[in-house]
C-alpha atoms as one frame of an Amber mdcrd trajectory, in Angstrom:
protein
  74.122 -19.463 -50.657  71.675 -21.848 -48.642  72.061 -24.692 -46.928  70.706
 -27.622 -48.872  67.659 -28.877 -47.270  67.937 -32.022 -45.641  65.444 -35.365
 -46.244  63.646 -34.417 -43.080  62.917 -30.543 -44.565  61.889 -31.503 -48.029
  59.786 -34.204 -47.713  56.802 -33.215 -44.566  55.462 -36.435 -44.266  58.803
 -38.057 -43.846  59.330 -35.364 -40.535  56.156 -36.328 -39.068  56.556 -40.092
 -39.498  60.266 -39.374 -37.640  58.228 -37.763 -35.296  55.507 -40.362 -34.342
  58.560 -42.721 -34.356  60.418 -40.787 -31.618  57.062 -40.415 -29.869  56.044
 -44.264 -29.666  59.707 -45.299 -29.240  60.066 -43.125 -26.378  56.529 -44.780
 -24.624  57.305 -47.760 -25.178  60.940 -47.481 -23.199  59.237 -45.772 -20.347
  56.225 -48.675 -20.243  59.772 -51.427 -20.515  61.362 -49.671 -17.098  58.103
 -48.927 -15.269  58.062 -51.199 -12.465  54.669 -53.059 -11.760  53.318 -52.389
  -8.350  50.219 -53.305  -6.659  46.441 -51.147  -6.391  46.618 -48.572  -4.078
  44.733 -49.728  -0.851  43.318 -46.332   0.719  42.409 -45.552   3.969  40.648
 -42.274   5.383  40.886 -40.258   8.795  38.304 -37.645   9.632  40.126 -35.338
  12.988  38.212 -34.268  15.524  37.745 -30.135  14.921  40.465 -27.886  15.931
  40.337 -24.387  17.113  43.341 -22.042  16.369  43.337 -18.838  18.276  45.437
 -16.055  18.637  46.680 -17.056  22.140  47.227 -20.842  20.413  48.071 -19.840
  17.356  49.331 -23.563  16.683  47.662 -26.804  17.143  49.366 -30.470  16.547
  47.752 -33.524  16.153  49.920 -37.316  15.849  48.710 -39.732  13.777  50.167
 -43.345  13.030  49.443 -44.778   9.235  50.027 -48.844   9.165  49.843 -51.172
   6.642  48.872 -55.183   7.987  49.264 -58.151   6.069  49.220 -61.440   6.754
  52.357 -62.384   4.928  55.317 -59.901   4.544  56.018 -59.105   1.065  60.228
 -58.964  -0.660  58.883 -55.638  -1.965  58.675 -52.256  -0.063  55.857 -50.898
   1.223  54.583 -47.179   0.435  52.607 -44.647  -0.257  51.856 -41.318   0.830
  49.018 -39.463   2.327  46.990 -36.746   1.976  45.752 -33.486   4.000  42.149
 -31.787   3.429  40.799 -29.426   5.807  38.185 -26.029   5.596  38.851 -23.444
   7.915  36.910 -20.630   8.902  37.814 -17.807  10.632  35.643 -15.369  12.853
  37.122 -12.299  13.783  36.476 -11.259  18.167  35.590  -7.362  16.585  33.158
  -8.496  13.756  33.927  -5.357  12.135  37.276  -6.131  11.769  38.030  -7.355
   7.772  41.666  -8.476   8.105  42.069 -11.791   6.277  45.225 -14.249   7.921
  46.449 -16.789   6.590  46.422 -20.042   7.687  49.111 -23.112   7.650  48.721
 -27.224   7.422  51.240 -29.154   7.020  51.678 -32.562   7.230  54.815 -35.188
   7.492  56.792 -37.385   9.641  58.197 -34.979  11.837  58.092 -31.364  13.174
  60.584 -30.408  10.434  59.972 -31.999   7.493  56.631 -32.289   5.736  54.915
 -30.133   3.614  52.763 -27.427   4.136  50.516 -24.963   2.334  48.505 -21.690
   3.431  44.893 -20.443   2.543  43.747 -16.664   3.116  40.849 -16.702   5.601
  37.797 -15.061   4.424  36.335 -13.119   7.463  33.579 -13.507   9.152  33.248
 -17.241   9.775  32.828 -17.985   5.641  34.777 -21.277   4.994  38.378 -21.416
   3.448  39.167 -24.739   1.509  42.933 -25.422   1.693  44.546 -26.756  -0.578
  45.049 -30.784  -0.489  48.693 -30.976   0.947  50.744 -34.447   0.059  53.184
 -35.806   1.842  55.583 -39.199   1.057  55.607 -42.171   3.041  59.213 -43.665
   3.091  60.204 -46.935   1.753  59.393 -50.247   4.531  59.942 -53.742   4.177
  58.236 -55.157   6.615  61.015 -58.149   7.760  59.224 -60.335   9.524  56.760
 -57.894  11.247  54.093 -58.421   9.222  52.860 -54.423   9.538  54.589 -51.040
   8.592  54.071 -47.906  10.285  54.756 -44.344   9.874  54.230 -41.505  12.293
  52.711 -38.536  11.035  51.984 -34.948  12.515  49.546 -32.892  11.106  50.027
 -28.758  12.238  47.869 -26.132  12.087  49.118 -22.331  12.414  47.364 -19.132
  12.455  49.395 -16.396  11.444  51.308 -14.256  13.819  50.308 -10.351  14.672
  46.514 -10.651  14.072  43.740  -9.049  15.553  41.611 -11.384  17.903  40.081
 -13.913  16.788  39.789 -17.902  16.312  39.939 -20.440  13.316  37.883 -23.560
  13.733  39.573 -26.140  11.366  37.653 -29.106  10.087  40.229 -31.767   8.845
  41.253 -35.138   7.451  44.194 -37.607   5.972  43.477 -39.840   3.279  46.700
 -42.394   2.971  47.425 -43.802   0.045  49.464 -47.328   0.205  51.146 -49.732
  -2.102  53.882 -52.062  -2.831  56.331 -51.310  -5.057  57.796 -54.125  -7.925
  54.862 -56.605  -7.756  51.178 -56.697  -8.860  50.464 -59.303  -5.993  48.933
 -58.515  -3.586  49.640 -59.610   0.149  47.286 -61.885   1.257  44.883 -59.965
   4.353  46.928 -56.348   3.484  44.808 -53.196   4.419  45.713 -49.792   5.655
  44.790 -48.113   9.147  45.075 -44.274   9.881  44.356 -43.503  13.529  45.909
 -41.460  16.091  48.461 -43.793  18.470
């Protein structure tokens, strides 16, 4: 013998009204516990070019992200920021076809960060990477007025290649904020340069 159907099963509209009800119930808790924060302020770094070879198969660069303002906020500072770079990769044999890989990686240190590899088309056609993030940490500021981070941006060719270099055309877009207001610091901008 069956089950007897329940409300929900025997009358349809009654299920999907549950349903939007869930739905709009469930938005408006996560709009109640969002915290406000203020616009992203963004600022951009274009590297010099890099070559990667296979006698320097890895090449570091340091950069420094800050945030100024003119009054220090209660709220913490951050953001993350953002690695874009083409690579292209010509070959010392031009007849040679292999296709390395490449790795950027950005973060705070030589150990953490993250990273991502693009296959290098050969000869010399460009290879977009993919746009790698990485997190700024949490700063309040306390008097200083500024935060700063130190990033390191890598760049390494793949080991046991033929001969050959990559030249690497790069930049870091950082992305800052402050977390639990919508005001904004009077003077606050964002600098990426390398220290």
């Amino acid at each position: 013998m069956a089950a007897p159907a329940t409300p929900l099963q025997r009358f349809p509209r009654l299920r999907a009204r549950a349903a939007q009800l869930v739905l709009v119930v469930a938005c408006l808790g996560t709009v109640a516990t969002s915290q406000p924060r203020t616009d992203e302020v963004v600022a951009e770094f274009t590297g010099a070019p890099v070559q990667v070879t296979t006698g320097t198969r890895k090449v570091t660069r340091q950069l420094v992200v800050r945030a100024l303002m003119s009054e220090d906020p209660e709220e913490p500072v951050l953001g993350w920021v953002t690695l874009e770079a083409t690579a292209r990769w010509t070959p010392t044999d031009p007849t040679r076809t292999e296709r390395p890989w490449l790795q950027g990686r950005i973060g705070d240190s030589e150990r953490s960060g993250a990273a991502e590899q693009v296959v290098l088309e050969p000869g010399g056609a460009s290879s977009v990477m993919r746009r790698i993030n990485a997190s700024l940490d949490e700063c309040l500021p306390g008097g200083a007025k500024s935060c700063g981070w130190n990033m390191t941006v890598d760049f390494e060719l793949q080991p046991g290649v033929g001969e050959g270099t990559v030249d690497v055309e790069w930049k870091v877009v950082a992305n800052v904020f402050i977390e639990g207001t919508s005001d904004m610091p009077k003077g606050f901008r964002v600098e990426v340069a390398e220290p």
